[in-house]
C-alpha positions in Angstrom: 94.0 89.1 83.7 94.5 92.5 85.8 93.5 95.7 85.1 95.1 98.3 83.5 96.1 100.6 86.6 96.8 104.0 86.9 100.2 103.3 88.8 101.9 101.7 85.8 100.4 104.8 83.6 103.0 106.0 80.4 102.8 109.2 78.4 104.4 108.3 74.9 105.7 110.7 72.8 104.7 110.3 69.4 105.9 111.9 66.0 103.7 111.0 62.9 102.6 113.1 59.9 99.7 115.5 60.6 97.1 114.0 58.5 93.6 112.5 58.9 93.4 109.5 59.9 96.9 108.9 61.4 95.4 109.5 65.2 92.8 107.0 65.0 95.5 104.5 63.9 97.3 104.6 66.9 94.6 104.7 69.2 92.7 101.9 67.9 96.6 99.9 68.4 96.7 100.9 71.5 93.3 99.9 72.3 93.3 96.7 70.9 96.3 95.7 73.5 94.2 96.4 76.3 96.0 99.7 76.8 93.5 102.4 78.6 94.3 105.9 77.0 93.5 108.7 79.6 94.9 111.7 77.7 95.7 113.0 74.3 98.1 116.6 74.0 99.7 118.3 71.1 103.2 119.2 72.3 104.1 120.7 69.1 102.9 120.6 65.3 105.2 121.5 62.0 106.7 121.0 58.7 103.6 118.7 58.5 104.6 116.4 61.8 103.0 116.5 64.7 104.0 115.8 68.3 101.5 114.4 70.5 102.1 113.1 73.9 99.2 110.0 74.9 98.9 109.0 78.6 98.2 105.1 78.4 97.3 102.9 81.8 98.7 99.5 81.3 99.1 96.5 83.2 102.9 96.3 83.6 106.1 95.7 81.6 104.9 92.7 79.6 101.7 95.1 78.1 103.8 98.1 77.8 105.7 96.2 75.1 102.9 94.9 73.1 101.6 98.4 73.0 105.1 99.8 71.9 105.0 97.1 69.7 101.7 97.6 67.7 102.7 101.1 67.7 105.8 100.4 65.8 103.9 98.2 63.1 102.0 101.4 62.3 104.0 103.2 59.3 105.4 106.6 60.0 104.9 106.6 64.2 108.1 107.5 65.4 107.7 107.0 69.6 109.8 110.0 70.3 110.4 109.7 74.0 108.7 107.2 76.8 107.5 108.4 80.6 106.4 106.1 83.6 104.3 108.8 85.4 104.8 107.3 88.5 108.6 107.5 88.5 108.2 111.1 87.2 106.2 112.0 90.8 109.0 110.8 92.7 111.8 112.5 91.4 113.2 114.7 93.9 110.9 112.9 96.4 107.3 114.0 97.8 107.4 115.7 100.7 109.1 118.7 101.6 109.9 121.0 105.0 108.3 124.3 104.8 108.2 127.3 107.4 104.9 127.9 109.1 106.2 131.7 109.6 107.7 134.1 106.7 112.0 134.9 108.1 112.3 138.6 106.2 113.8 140.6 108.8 116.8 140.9 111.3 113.8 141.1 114.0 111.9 137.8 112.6 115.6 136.5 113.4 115.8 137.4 116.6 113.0 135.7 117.2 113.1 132.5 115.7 116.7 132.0 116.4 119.7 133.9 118.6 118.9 135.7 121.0 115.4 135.1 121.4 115.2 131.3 120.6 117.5 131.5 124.3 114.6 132.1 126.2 112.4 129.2 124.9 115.0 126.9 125.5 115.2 127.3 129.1 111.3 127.4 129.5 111.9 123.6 128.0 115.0 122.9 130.4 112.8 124.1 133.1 110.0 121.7 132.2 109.8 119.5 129.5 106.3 119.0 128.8 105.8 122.3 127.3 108.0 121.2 124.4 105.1 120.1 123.3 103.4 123.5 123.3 106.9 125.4 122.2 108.2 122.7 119.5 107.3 120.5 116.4 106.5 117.7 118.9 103.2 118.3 119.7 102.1 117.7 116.0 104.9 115.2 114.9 105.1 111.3 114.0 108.3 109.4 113.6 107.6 106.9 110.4 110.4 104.6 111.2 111.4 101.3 109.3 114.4 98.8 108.7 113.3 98.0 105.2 113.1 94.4 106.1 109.3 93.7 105.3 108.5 96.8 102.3 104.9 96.0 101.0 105.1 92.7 99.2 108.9 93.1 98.3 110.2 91.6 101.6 113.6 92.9 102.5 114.6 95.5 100.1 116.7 97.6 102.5 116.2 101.0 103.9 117.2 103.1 101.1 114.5 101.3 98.8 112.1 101.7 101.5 112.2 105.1 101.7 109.6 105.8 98.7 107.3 104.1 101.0 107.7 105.8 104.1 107.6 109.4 102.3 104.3 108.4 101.1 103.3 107.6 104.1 103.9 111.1 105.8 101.9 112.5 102.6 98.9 110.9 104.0 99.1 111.8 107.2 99.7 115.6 106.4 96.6 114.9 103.3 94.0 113.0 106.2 95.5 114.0 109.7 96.9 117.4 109.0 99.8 115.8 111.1 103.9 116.6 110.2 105.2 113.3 109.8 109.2 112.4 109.2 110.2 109.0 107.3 113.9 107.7 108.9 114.9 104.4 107.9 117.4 102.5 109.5 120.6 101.1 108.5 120.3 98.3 110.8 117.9 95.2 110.6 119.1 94.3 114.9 116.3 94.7 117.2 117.9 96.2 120.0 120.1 98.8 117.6 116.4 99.7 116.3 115.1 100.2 119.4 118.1 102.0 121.0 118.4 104.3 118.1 114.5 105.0 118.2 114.5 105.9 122.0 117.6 108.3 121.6 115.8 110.8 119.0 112.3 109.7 120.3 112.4 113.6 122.1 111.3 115.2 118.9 108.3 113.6 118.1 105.1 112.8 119.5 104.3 109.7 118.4 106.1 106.9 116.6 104.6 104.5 113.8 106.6 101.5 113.0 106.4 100.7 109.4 107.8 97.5 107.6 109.3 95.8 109.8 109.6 91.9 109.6 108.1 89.3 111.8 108.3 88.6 114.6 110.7 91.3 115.5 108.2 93.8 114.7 106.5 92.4 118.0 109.3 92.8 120.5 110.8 96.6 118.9 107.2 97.3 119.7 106.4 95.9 122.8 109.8 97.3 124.2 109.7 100.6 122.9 106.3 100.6 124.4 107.8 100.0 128.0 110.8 103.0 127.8 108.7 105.7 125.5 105.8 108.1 126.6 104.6 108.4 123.5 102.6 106.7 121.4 104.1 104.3 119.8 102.1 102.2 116.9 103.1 99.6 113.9 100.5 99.9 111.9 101.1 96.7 109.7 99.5 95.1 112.9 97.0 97.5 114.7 96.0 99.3 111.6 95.4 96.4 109.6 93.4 95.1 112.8 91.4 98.2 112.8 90.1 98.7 109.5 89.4 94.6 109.5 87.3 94.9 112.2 85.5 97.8 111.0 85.0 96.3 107.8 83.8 93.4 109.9 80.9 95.4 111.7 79.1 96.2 109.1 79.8 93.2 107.3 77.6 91.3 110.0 75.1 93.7 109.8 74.3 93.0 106.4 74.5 89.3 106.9 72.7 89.4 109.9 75.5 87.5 112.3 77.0 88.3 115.4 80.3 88.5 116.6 79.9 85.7 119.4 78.5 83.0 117.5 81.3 83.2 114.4 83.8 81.0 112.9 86.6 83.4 112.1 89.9 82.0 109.5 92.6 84.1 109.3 95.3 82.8 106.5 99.0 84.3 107.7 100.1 84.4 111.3 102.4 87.3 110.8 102.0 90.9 112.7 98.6 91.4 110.5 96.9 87.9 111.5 98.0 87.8 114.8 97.3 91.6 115.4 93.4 90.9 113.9 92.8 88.3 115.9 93.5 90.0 119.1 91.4 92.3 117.8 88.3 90.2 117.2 89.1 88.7 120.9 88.7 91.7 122.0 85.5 92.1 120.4 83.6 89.2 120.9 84.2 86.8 118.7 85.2 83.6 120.4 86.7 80.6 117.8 89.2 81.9 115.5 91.6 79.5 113.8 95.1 81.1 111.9 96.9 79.5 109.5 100.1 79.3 108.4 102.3 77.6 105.7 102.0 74.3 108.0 98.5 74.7 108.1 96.6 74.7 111.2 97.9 76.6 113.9 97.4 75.0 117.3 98.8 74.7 121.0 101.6 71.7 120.8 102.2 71.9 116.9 106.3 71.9 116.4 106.5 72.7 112.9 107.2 76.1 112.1 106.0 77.6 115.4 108.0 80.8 117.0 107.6 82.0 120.3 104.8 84.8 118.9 103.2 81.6 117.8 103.1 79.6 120.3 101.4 82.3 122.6 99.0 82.8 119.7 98.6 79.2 119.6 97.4 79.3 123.7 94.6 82.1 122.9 93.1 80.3 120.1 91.4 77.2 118.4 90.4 76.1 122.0 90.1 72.3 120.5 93.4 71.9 118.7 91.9 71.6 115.1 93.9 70.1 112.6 94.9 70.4 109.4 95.0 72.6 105.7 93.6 75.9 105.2 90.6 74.0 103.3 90.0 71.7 106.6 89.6 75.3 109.0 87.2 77.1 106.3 84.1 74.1 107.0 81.8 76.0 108.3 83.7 79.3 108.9 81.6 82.5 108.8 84.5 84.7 107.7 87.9 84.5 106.1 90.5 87.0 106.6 93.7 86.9 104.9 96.8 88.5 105.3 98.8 85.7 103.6 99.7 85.4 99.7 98.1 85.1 96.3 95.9 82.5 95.2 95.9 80.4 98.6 92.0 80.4 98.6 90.9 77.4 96.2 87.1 78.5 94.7 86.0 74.6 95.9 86.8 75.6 99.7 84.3 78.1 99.7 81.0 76.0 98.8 81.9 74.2 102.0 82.1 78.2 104.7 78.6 78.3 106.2 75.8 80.6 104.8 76.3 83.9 103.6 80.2 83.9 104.0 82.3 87.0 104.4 85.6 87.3 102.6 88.4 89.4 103.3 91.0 88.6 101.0 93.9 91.3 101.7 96.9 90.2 100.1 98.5 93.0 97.8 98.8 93.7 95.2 96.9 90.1 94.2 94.2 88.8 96.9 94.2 85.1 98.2 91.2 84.9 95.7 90.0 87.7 93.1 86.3 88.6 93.4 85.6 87.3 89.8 86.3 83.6 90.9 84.3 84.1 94.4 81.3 85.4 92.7 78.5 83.8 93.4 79.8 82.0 96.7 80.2 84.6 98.5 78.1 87.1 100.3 80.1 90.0 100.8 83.5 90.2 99.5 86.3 92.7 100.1 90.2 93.5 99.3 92.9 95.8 99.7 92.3 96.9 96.5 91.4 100.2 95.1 89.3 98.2 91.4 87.6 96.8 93.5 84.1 97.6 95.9 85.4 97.3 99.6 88.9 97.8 100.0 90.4 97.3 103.6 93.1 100.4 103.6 95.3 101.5 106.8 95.0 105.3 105.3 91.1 105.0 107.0 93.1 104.8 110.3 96.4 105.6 111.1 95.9 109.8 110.4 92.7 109.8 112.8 94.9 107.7 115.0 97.5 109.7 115.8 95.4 113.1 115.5 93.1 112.1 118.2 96.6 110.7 120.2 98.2 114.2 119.7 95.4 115.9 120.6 95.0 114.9 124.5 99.1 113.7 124.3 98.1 110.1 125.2 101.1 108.6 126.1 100.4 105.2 124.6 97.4 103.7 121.8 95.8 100.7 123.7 93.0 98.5 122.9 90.6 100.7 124.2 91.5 103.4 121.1 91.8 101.0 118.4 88.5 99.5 119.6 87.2 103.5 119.2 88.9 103.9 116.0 87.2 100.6 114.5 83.7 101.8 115.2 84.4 105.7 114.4 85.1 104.1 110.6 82.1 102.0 110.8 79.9 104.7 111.7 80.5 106.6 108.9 78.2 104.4 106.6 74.3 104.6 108.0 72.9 101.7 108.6 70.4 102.4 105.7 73.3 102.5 103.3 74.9 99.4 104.1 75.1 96.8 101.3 77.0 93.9 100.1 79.3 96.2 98.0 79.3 99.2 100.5 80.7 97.9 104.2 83.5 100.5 104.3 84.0 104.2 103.0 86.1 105.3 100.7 89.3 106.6 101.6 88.9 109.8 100.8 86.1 110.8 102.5 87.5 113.7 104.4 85.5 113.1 107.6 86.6 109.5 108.8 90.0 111.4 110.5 88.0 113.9 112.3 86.0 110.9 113.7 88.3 109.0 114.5 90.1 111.8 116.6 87.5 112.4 118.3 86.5 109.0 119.5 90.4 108.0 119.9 91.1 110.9 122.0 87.5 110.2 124.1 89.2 106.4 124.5 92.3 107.7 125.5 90.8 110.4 128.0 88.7 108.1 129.6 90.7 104.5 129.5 93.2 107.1 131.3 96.6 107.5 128.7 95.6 111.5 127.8 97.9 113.9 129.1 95.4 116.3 128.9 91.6 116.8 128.4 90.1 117.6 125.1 88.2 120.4 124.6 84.7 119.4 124.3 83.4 119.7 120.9 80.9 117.6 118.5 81.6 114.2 117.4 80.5 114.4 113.5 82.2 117.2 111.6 81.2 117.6 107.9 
């Protein structure tokens, strides 16, 4: 059963007679369901009825009706009025535009507009780099998406993708301090995408593809890579990739491994799995097998191979291995996957090799919850936020992009995502590592500033920075 969850949180509004005894009634109903009661109010008392408003986390729809339920089998509770706190926060939406300067006067004006915006202009006109000194570009990120791979929803559509993407710039003003737009497309054709990106591409300095579905994520990417000098960066690959293989690092520590000698599994071979295990290439580790819906992926299989599987296919499982999901774990060091719930069968891992490391990522329900692992596993982790270790893009996409603004690199390569993987490791000492402690928490306020610092180091030296950083220290408290 899952947890109650502040993200399906209620306030009900109650009306019952103001007498002893009455309160405990309703709590105690409410607890018996499961419900997890975070606040109590008085919104009004009189006449001898009381008002109270009681904020309830619950575990969806189904419990939220056997809590309204047992409330209504209690004599005189009247449920008044019901919120869902979470729609509430997104009325209106949740990000705003604000001026950095105050506008008061005819001379602020003529200033910020006609007749002295004239003169900036044609400083720009004259040379367009310093836009990025004179405009909103050199602290801007494009959040762009098609709406055609939202979360877990699939293809929902741009309008009902927008919630997403405006939460997305919150974090990245919250963690990166960066001004980020969310824009999504009416239009699910790659090259209308990429056309449409590249034409208002001259605002912004840096672009982070969000959501869109594979495999056209790949070539949007890859092509808007080849016409833009900016950044550009789709997150549900590299950042995924990133925080995996920081996780990873300090995973091995604990269990003692290293990256050359492992058996790697990765379950989906989507822009995640694919994007991890180019990743983990990159880093060492040398037999990886993905998986798909077929089973195992290899070089000559014909069954639901694309062309972004079939090079996959070329850079991995060296000896064409066969077979289900449960054949590739035998012996496997580490499972990663970016798949669906329930895929990983409890049986499968008593047969991984000692001391097994378990990423199960799939949201909002993991390939395998933690409860049913216990006990086989050495370290386990999630994308969860119930749960000890959870694998979250929010620990790198703000560093990311800061650090890329910073020295205006013009694209993020392996070098930086390699830099941004260890910057997140880091942050844990050695001496604090543990089974249940392999990544911090997301809101530890100094993984951005590292990973800025040792993204724009990557970029400055791997030779993509339009500019030198000033120098300055790498850990800022």
């Amino acid at each position: 059963m899952s947890m109650a969850s502040s993200s399906r949180s209620v306030t009900l509004r109650l009306q019952f007679p103001n007498k002893i005894g009455m309160l405990g009634k309703i709590t105690s109903a409410i607890g018996q369901t499961g419900g997890d009661i975070s606040a109590i109010d008085i919104a009004n008392a009189e006449g001898g009825m009381i008002l109270r408003d009681i904020t309830v986390k619950t575990r969806g729809d189904a419990h939220l009706k056997e809590i309204r339920q047992s409330l209504k089998a209690i004599p005189e509770v009247e449920l008044v009025h019901l919120s869902d706190r979470t729609f509430l926060l997104h009325l209106g939406g949740k990000i705003e535009v604000c001026n950095k300067i105050p506008l008061t006067t005819r001379d602020d004006l003529s200033r910020v507009y006609t007749p002295g915006v004239a003169r900036v202009c044609m400083a720009i006109h004259e040379d367009k780099s310093k836009a990025f000194a004179l405009t909103i570009k050199k602290n801007s990120v494009l959040i762009v998406s098609d709406g055609s791979a939202v979360l877990g929803l699939g293809n929902i559509g741009p309008e009902a993708a927008m919630p997403v993407m405006e939460g997305k710039a919150m974090l990245f003003k919250e963690f990166g301090k960066i001004d980020a737009y969310p824009i999504c497309l009416q239009t699910q054709k790659t090259d209308e995408i990429i056309e449409t990106i590249e034409r208002i591409s001259p605002g912004f300095g840096g672009i982070n593809l969000e959501d869109i579905s594979s495999p056209r994520c790949f070539e949007v990417e890859a092509r808007l890579k080849e016409r833009l000098d900016i950044p550009v960066f789709h997150d549900d690959q590299h950042g995924t990739a990133v925080v995996v293989l920081a996780a990873l690092l300090n995973a091995l520590k604990v269990v003692g491994k290293n990256m050359s000698e492992l058996k790697v599994v990765i379950s989906g071979v989507g822009a995640a799995g694919i994007a991890i295990a180019d990743i983990l290439l990159a880093s060492g580790v040398q037999n990886i097998l993905g998986c798909d819906r077929t089973g195992i992926v290899y070089d000559g299989r014909a069954e639901g191979m694309n062309a972004i599987k079939t090079r996959f296919a070329k850079k991995v499982n060296g000896n064409k291995e066969k077979g289900d999901l449960g054949t590739a774990l035998q012996d496997a060091d580490v499972f990663i996957g970016v798949s669906s719930e329930g895929l990983l069968k409890r049986e499968w891992l008593k047969n991984m090799a000692p001391d097994p490391i378990v990423f199960a990522l799939a949201n909002p329900t993991p390939e395998i919850m933690p409860e049913e692992a216990e006990g086989l596993v050495r370290v386990m982790a999630t994308g969860r936020s119930d749960y000890p270790n959870q694998i979250n893009n929010v620990l790198v996409f703000p560093g990311m992009f800061r650090g890329a603004l910073d020295v205006r690199a013009s694209e993020i390569n392996t070098e930086m995502n390699l830099a941004a993987a260890r910057a997140i490791a880091s942050i844990i000492p050695d001496a604090e590592l543990s089974e249940d402690y392999i990544i911090p928490g997301v809101f530890n306020r100094r993984i951005a500033k590292v990973v800025a610092h040792d993204v724009g180091e990557a970029a400055i030296e791997s030779g993509v920075a339009g500019r030198e950083k000033k120098a300055g220290r790498r850990r800022v408290s």
